[in-house]
N, C-alpha and C positions, 0 to 999 in steps of 0.2 A: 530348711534353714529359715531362719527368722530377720525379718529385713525391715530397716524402720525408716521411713523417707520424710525430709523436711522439704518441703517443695511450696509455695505460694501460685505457682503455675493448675490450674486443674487439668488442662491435659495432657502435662506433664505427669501428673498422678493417677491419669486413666492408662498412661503407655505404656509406666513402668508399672504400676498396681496389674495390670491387664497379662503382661512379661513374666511378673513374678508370678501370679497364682497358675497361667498356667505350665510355669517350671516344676511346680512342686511346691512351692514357699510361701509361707505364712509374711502375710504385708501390712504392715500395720504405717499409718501418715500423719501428721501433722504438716497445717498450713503457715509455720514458723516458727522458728526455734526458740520461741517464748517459753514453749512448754517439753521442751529437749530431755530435761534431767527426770524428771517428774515419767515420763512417757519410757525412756528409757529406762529406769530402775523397774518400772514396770513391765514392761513386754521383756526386758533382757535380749533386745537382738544378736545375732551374730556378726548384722554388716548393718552398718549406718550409711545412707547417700543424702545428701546435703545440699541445696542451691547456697549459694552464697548472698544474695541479695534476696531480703525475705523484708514483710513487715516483722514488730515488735523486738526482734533481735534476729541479726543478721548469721547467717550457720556459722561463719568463723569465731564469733563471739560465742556461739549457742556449743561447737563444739570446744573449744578452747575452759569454757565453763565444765564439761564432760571430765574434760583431761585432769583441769583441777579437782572435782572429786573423786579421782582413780580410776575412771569408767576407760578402759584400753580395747573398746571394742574397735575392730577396723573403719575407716571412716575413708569414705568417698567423697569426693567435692565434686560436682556435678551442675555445671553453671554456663551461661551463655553469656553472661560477662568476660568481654573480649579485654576489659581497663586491669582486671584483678589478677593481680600476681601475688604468689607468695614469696617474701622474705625471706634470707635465711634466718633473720632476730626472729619473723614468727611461726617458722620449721621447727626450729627448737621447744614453741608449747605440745608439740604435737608427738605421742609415741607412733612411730611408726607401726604399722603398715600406715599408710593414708595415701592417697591418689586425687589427681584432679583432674577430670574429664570434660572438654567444651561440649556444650549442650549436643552432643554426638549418642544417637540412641545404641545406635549398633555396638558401637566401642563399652558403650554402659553394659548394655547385655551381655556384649561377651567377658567382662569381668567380672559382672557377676557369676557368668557359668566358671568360668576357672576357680573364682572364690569358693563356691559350695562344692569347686570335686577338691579341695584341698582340706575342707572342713568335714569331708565325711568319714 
């Protein structure tokens, strides 16, 4: 499975980079969702995880941009921002699947494992 992470954290992208390769999974990162659509058209993930507070654009914005150019890949929010709730006015940019997970690694892992035994 192919997995794309916007993260600003680095050792947040050593934990989960580190989880993914050796699950099996092609990992590919960026350090903020400046460069989301561009990155994605490119690699085509199957699961996108997201911090929500990033430099240059923020993953809600960065995914929300996604959604407006048809990209329906599944998207995880993945964040230690205790402040950030979602709306239901901004539920609605988003095709479901999408999940929000507090910076909890364990909880991350295991939905990435459920996600890739539903995708095979």
């Amino acid at each position: 499975m192919k997995i794309y992470l916007m993260e600003d954290d680095h050792d947040c992208v050593e934990y989960i980079g580190d989880f993914c390769t050796k699950e099996g999974h092609q990992f590919s990162w960026s350090f903020h969702g400046g460069d989301a659509l561009e990155m994605v058209e490119l690699i085509k993930p199957d699961l996108i995880i997201s911090d929500y507070q990033m430099p240059v654009r923020n993953g809600l914005d960065a995914c929300e941009n996604l959604r407006k150019k048809g990209i329906k890949t599944p998207i995880i929010f993945f964040t230690g921002s205790s402040f950030w709730r979602v709306s239901e006015h901004e539920q609605v940019k988003f095709i479901k699947p999408f999940e929000i997970i507090r910076k909890d690694f364990m909880k991350l892992y295991e939905a990435i494992r459920i996600f890739a035994e539903l995708v095979k």
